[in-house]
C-alpha positions in Angstrom: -48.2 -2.9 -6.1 -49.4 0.2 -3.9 -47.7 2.9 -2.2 -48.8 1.7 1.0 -48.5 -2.0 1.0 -46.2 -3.6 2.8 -44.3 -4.9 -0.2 -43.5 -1.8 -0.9 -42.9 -0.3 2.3 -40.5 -3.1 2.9 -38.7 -2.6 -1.0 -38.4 1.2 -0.2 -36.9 0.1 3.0 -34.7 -1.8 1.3 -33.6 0.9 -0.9 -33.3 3.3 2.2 -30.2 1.6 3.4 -26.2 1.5 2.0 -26.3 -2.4 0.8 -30.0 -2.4 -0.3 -28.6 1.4 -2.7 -25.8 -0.1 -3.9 -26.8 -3.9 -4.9 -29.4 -2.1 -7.0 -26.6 -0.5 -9.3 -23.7 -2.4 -8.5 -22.9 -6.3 -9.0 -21.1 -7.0 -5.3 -19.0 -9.9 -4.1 -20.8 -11.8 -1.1 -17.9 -10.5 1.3 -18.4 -7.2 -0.2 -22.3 -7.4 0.9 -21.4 -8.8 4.3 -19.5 -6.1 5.1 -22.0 -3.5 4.0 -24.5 -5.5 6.3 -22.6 -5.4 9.4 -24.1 -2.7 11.7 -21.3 -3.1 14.2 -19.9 0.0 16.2 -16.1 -1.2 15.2 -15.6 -3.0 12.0 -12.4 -5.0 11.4 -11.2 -6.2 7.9 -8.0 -8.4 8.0 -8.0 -8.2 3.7 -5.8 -9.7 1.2 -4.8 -6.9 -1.8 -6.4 -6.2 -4.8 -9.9 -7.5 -3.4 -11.5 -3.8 -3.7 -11.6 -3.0 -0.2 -11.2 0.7 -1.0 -13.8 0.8 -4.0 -16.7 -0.9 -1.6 -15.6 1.9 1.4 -16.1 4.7 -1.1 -19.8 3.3 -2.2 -20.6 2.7 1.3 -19.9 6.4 2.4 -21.6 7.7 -0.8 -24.6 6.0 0.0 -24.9 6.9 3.1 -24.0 10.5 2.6 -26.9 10.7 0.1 -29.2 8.9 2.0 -28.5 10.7 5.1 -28.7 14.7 5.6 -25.8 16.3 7.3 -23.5 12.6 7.1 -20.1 12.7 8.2 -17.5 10.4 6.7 -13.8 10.8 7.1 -11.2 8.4 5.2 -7.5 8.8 6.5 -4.8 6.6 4.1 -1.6 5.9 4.5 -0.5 9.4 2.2 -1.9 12.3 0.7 -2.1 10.4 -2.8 -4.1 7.5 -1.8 -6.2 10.0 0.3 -7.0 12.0 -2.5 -7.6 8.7 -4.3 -10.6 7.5 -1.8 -12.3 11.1 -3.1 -11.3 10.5 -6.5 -13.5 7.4 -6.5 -16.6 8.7 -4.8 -16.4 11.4 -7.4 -16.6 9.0 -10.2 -19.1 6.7 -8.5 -21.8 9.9 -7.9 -21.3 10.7 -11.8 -22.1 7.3 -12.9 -25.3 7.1 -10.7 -28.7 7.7 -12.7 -29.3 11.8 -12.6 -32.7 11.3 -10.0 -30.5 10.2 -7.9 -27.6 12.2 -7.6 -26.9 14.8 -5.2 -26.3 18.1 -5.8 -22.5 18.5 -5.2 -22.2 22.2 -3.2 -18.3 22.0 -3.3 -15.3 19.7 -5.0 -12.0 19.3 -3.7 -9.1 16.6 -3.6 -9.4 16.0 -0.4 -13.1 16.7 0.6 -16.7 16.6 -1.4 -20.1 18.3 0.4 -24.0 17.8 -1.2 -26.6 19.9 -0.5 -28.2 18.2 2.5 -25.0 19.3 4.5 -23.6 16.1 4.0 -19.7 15.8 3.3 -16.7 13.2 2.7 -13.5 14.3 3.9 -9.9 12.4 3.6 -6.9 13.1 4.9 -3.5 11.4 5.3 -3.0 9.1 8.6 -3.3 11.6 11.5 -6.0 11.8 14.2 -8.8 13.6 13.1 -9.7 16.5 15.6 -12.6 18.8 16.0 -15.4 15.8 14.2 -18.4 14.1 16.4 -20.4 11.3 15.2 -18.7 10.5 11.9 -18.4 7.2 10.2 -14.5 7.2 10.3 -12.5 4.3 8.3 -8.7 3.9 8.8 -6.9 2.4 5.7 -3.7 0.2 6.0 -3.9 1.0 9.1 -1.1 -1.9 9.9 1.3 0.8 7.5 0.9 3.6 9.6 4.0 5.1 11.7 2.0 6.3 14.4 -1.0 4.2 14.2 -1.9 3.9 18.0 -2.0 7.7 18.4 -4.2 7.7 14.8 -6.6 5.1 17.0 -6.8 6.3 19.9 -7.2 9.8 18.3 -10.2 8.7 16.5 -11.9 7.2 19.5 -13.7 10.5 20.3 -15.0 10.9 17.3 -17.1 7.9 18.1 -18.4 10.0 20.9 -21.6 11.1 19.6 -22.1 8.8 16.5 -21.0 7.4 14.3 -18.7 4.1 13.3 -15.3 2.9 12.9 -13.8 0.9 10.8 -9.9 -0.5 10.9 -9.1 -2.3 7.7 -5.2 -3.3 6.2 -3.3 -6.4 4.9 -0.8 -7.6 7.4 2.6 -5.6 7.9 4.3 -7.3 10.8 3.1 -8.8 14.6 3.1 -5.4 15.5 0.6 -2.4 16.2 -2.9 -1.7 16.8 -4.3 -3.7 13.9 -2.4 -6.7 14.7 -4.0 -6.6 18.4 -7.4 -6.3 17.1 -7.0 -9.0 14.3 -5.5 -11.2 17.2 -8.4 -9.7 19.4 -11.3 -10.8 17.6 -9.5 -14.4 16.7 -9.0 -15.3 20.2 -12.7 -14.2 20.9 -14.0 -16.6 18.0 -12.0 -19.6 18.5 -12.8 -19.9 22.2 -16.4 -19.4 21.4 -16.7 -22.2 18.3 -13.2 -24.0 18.6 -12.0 -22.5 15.2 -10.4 -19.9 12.9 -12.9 -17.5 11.7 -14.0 -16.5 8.2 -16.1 -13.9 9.3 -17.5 -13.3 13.2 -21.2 -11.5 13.9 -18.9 -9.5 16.0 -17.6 -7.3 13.3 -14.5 -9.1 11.9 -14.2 -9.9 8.4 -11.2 -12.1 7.2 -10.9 -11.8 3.1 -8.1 -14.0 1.9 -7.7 -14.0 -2.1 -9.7 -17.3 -2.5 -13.2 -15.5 -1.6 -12.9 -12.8 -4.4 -14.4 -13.9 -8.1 -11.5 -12.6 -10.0 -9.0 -14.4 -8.1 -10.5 -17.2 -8.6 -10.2 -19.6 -11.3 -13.3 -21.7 -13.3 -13.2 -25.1 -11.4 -13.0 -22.7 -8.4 -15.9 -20.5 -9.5 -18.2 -23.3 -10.2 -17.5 -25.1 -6.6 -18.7 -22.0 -5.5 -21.7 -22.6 -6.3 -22.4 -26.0 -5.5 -25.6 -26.1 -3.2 -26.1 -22.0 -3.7 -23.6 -21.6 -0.8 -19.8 -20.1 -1.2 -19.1 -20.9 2.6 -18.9 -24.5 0.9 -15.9 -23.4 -1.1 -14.1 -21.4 1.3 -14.5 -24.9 4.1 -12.9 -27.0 1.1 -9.8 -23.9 0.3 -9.2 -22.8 3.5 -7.5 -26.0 4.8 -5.5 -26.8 1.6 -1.6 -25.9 1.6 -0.6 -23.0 -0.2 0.5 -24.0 -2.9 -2.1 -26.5 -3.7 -4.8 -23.9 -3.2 -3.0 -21.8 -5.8 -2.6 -24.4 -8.3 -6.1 -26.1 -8.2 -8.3 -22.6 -7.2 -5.6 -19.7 -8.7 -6.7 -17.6 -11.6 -4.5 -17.7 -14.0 -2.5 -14.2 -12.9 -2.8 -15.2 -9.4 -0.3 -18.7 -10.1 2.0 -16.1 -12.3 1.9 -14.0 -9.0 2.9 -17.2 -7.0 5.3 -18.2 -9.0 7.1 -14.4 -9.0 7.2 -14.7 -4.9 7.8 -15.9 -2.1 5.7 -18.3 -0.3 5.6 -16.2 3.0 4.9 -12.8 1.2 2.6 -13.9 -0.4 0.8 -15.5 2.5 1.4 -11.9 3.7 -0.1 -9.9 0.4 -2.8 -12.8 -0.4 -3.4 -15.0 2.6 -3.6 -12.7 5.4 -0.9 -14.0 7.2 1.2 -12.3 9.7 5.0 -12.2 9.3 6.9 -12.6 12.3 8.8 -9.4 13.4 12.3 -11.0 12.5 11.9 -12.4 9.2 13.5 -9.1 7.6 17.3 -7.4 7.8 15.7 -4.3 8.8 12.8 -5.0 11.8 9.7 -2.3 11.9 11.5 -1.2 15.4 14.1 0.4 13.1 11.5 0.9 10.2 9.0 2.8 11.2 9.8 5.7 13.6 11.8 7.1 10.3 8.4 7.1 8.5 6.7 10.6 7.7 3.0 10.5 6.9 3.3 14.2 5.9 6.5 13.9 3.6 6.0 15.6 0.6 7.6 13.6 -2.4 7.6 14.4 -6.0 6.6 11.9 -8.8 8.7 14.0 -11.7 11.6 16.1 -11.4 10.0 18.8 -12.0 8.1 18.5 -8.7 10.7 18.0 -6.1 9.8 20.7 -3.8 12.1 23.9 -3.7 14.6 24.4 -1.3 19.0 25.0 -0.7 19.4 21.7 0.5 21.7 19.0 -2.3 19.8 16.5 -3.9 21.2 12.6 -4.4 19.8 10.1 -7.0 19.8 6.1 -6.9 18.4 4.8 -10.1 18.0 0.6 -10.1 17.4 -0.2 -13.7 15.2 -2.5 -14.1 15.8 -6.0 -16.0 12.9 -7.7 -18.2 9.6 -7.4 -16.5 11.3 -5.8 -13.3 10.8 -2.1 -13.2 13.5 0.5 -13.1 13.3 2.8 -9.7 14.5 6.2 -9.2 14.5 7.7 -5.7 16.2 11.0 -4.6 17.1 12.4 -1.1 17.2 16.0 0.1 20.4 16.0 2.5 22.6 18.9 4.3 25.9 18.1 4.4 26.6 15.8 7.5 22.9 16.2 8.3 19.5 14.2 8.1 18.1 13.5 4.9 14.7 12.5 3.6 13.0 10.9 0.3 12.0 13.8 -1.7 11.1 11.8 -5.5 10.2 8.5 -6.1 9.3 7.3 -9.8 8.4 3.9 -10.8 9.5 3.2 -15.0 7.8 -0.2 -16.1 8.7 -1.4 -19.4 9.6 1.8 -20.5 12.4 2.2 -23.7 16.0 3.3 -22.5 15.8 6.5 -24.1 12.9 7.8 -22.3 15.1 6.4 -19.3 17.7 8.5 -20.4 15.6 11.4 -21.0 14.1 11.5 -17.4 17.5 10.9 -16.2 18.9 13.8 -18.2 15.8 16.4 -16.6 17.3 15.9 -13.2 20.4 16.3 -14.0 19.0 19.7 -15.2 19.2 20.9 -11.6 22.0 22.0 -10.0 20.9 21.2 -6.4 21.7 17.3 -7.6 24.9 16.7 -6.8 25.3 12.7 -7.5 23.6 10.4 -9.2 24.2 6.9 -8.6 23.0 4.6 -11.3 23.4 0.7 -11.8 25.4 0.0 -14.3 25.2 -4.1 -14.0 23.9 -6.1 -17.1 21.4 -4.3 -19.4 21.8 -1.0 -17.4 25.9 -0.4 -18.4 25.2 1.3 -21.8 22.5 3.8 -20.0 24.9 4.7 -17.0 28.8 4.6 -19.2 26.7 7.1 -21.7 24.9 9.6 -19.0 28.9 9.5 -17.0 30.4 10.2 -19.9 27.9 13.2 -19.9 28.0 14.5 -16.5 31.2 13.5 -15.6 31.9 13.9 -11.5 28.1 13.9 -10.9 27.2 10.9 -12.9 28.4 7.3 -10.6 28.1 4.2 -12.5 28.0 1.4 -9.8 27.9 -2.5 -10.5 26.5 -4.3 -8.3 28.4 -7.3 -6.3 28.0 -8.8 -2.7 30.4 -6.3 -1.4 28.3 -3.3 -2.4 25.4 -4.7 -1.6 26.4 -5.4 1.5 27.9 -1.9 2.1 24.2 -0.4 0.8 22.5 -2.9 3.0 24.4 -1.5 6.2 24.4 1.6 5.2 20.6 2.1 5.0 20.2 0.0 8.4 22.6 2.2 10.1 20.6 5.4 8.7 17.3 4.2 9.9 19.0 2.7 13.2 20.7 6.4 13.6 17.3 8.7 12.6 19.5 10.1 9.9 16.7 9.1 7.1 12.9 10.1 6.7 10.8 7.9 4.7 7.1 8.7 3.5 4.7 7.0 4.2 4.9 4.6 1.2 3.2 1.0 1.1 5.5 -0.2 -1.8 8.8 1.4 -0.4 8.4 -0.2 2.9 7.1 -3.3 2.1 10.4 -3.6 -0.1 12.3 -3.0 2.8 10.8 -5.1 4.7 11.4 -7.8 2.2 15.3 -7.6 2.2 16.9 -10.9 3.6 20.4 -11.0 4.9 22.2 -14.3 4.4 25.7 -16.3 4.3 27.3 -17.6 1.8 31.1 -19.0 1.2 33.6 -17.5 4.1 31.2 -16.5 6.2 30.1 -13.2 3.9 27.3 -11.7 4.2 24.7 -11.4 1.5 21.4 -9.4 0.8 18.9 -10.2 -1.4 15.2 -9.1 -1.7 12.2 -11.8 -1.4 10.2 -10.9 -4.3 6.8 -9.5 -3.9 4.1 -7.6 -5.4 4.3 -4.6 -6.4 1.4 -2.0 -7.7 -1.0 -3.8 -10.3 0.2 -7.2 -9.2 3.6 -6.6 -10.5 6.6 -8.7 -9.5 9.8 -6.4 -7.8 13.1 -7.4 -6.2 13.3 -4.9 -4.1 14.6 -2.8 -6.8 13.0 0.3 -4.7 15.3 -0.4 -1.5 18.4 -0.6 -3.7 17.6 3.0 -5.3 17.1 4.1 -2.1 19.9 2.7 -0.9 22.1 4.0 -3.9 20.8 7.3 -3.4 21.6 7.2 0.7 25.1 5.9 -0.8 25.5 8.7 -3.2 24.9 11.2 -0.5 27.8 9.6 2.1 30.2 9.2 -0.9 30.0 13.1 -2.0 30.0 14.3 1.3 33.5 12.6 2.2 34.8 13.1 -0.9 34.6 9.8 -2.6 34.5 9.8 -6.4 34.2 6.5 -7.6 31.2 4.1 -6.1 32.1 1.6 -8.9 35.5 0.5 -7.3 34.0 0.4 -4.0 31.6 -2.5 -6.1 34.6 -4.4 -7.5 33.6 -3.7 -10.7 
């Protein structure tokens, strides 16, 4: 082949743009490459989770900021950690490119990278970007964001010069910006060809959990392929019930998923359904003004920010394959309080429990710690009271109390007394809290299970530390001393 035939103008071409780069290195899903292909000025991805949505946007922007001098791309997540996440994986991806065709990082940060031919990747949590023209701009979750129409229409500018735009999230709710685009770009496709769309030339992609390999099981894999096409398989999926497509299409994690949920979260997580706004005991009216995007909380004890203000614990231990959640609150006497720690213990031995439990006691800005002493859990909490007696609350859990945490958190968020960060898992968990009634006319809560990070199954077990903890802080401050009698227990 020579340098100037058209073979080779056409494979160098090729190579010149993001999808062409990147199918040379990487092995891509078809959706993956039909994004990448889509030149549109606004993209919209309505995508299920764990379908590497995030992965494919940090190849795209590292292509294009080494195949472009002076690039611009901006990533804004829900939080600071998944921001600093999207640079974390563009970081890796440039390392693991061949040497000739790395660029030559100028500067390294958590939160922004720039090469030598001026061009940079900056991410940020889920505020407007200001003071940027022309950049390729993609907002994350953007269905999870707090204040997600200023976000959008804050970004608009930057689309002023150059540039493109990209809106991508599973559903949270008929609510919001992203909900009016998804809705948007349906009503546009079915009057035009009658039906629902997979994916529009228009910029809309629709990724539900049966168009991604490892979701998918053999039998479904193989269909797939029948006649070189996979729009045969999605046709033949798409129209099954749920629960049929799961059982005869499912991977094998996917149906252990199914069977750890609901069947409307996970249409929600998986199927890129919409829940309707009153499915929940606490609406997203109530919900999401209390959400901070710039909420700093801690992972460890040892990080809770410094300040004067009394800390409050709510630790939900976990039973089997459910995780144990800690979550603590900052709160002024009589005053508003917000999330300051939230830590996640999966399968992890009661002693280190214990010992994590014992390092914030440590501090003597913590003045109550609320723990669940129901089950499994009464040996932890009878041992750390016994301990820290008046700081220490074992609590078991019954309908009354959970009704009583239940209101109380509604009433918080209702009232503005509670910030929240910015936390996919915490407020899908929420969200996921059912009220019901049972004999005499009593109320009770109970969570719809979902998914939690890695696929993981939760009962809301982060809402009822977070709910302990808001408890813990009420109880002190009037005086209270024992949250187990208010249980029954």
């Amino acid at each position: 082949m020579t340098g100037d035939s058209d073979d080779w103008k056409a494979a160098v071409a090729h190579l010149t743009r993001e999808a062409g780069f990147l199918r040379f290195y990487h092995a891509l899903e078809p959706y993956q490459l039909a994004f990448l292909r889509d030149r549109s000025l606004t993209r919209v991805v309505l995508k299920s989770r764990q379908i590497g949505f995030s992965w494919i946007f940090a190849v795209e922007s590292l292509a294009h900021a080494l195949l472009t001098d002076r690039a611009t791309t901006l990533f804004l997540s829900l939080n600071h950690r998944e921001a600093c996440e999207k640079v974390r994986y563009v970081e890796m991806l440039h390392d693991a490119l061949p040497r000739l065709l790395r660029g030559k990082l100028t500067s390294s940060s958590r939160e922004a990278l720039e090469w030598s031919n001026g061009s940079r990747i900056l991410s940020f949590p889920c505020r407007a970007p200001r003071g940027f023209a022309g950049a390729n701009v993609y907002l994350d979750e953007l269905a999870f964001y707090p204040d997600d129409r200023e976000v959008y229409l804050g970004t608009l500018p930057v689309l002023s010069r150059g540039g493109r735009l990209t809106l991508a999230s599973t559903p949270f709710g008929c609510r919001g910006v992203f909900h009016e685009q998804v809705e948007k770009q349906f009503t546009a496709e079915t009057q035009r060809r009658g039906k629902t769309p997979e994916r529009t030339p228009d910029g809309f992609h629709r990724v539900p959990w049966w168009r991604c390999s490892w979701m998918v099981n053999d039998e479904g894999k193989s269909e797939r392929s029948k006649g070189g096409s996979l729009r045969l398989c999605v046709s033949a999926v798409k129209d099954l019930p749920t629960e049929e497509r799961v059982e005869w299409y499912g991977s094998e994690r996917l149906k252990a998923i199914y069977a750890a949920m609901d069947r409307d979260s996970f249409q929600q997580e998986y199927e890129c359904r919409f829940l309707e706004e009153v499915s929940g005991w606490i609406g997203l009216s109530e919900l999401m003004p209390c959400v901070r995007e710039d909420l700093e909380v801690a992972g460890e004890p040892a990080e809770v920010p410094a300040s004067g203000a009394p800390l409050y614990a709510g630790f939900d231990v976990g039973r089997s394959v459910h995780p144990s959640e800690l979550v603590v609150i900052e709160r002024e006497p009589g005053g508003r309080g917000a999330v300051r720690l939230m830590k996640t213990l999966r399968r992890t031995a009661f002693a280190e429990q214990r010992a994590l439990l014992e390092e914030l006691l440590q501090s003597p800005r913590l003045r109550r710690l609320n723990i669940d002493a129901t089950g499994m859990g009464a040996p932890l909490a009878e041992d750390l009271a016994r301990a820290h007696p008046q700081r220490v609350e074992p609590v078991t859990f019954t309908s009354a109390l959970k009704e009583r945490l239940a209101v109380g958190i509604k009433l918080a968020l209702n009232r503005r007394l509670l910030d929240l960060p910015a936390d996919r898992e915490l407020l899908t968990q929420i969200r996921s809290i059912q009220r019901t009634f049972g004999g005499g006319g009593r109320m009770q809560f109970e969570a719809s299970p979902t998914s939690g990070g890695g696929g993981s199954e939760t009962h809301g077990d982060r809402f009822w530390a977070l709910a302990l903890a808001w408890h813990a802080s009420e109880t002190a401050q009037s005086g209270q001393t024992s949250a187990r009698r208010v249980g029954g227990g």
